[in-house]
FIVEXBA-960748 format. One record per residue: residue number from 0; x, y, z of N, C-alpha, C in turn. Coordinates in steps of 0.2 Angstrom, whole numbers. Layout:
// residues N
> nr|neast|nnorth|nup|caeast|canorth|caup|ceast|cnorth|cup
> NUM|X|Y|Z|X|Y|Z|X|Y|Z;
...
***
This chain:
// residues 63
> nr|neast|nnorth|nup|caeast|canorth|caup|ceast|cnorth|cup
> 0|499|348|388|497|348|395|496|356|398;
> 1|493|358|401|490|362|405|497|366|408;
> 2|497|372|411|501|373|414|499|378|419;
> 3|499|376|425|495|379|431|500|382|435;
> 4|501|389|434|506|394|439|504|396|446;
> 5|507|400|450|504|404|455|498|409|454;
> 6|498|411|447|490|418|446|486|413|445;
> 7|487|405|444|482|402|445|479|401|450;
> 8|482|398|456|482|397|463|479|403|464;
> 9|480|409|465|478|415|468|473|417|464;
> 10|473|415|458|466|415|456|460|413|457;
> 11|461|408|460|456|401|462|455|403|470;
> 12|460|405|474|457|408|479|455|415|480;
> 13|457|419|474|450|425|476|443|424|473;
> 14|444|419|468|436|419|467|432|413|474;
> 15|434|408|477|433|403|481|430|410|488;
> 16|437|415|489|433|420|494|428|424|494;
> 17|429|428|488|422|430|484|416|428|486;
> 18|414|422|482|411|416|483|407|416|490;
> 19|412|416|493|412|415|501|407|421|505;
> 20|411|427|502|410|433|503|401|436|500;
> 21|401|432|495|393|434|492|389|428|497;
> 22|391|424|495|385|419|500|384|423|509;
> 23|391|426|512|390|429|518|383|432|518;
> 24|383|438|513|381|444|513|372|441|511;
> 25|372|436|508|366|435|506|361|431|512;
> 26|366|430|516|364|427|524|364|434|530;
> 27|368|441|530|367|445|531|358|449|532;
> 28|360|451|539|354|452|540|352|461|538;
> 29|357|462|535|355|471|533|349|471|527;
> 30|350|478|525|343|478|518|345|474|513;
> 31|341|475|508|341|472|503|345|476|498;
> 32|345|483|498|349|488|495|358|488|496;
> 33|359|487|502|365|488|506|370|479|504;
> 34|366|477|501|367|468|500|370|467|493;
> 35|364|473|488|367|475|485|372|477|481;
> 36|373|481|485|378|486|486|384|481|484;
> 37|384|479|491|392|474|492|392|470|486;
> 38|386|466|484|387|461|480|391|465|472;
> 39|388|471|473|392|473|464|398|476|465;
> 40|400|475|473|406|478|473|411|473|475;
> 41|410|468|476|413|461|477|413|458|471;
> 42|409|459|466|409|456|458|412|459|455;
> 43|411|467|453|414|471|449|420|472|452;
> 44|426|473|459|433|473|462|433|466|464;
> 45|434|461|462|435|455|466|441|456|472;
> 46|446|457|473|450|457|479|448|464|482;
> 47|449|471|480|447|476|484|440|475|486;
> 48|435|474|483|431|471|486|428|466|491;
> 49|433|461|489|431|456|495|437|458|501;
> 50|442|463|501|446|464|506|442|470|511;
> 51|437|475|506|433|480|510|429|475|514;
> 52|425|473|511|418|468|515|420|465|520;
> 53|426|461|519|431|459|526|429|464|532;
> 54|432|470|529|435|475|534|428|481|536;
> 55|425|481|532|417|488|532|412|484|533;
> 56|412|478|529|405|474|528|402|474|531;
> 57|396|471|532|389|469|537|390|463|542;
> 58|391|464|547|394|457|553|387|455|554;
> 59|387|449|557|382|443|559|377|446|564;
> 60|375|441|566|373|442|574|373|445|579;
> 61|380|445|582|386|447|587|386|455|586;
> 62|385|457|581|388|464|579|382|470|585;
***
């Protein structure tokens, strides 16, 4: 049997955020460069990256 820990859990939630985080950015109204940008940085750092994007990233709309 399989044996699934908490780094699996946490594992499954930074990539689910990620995920989350590149679909954002691809809906994101900035360049195409800048889109970029985030996208190699949220793939290549998965947490640090998806924690900046959070906090630096491109807002929607409202911004």
């Amino acid at each position: 049997m399989m044996n699934f820990g908490f780094g699996s859990v946490l594992g499954l939630l930074v990539l689910i955020g990620d995920i989350w985080a590149i679909l954002n950015i691809f809906q994101s109204p900035v360049s195409n460069e800048k889109k970029l940008i985030w996208i190699v940085a949220v793939v290549l750092l998965p947490v640090l990256g998806l924690i900046l994007w959070l906090l630096l990233g491109p807002r929607g709309r409202n911004a």
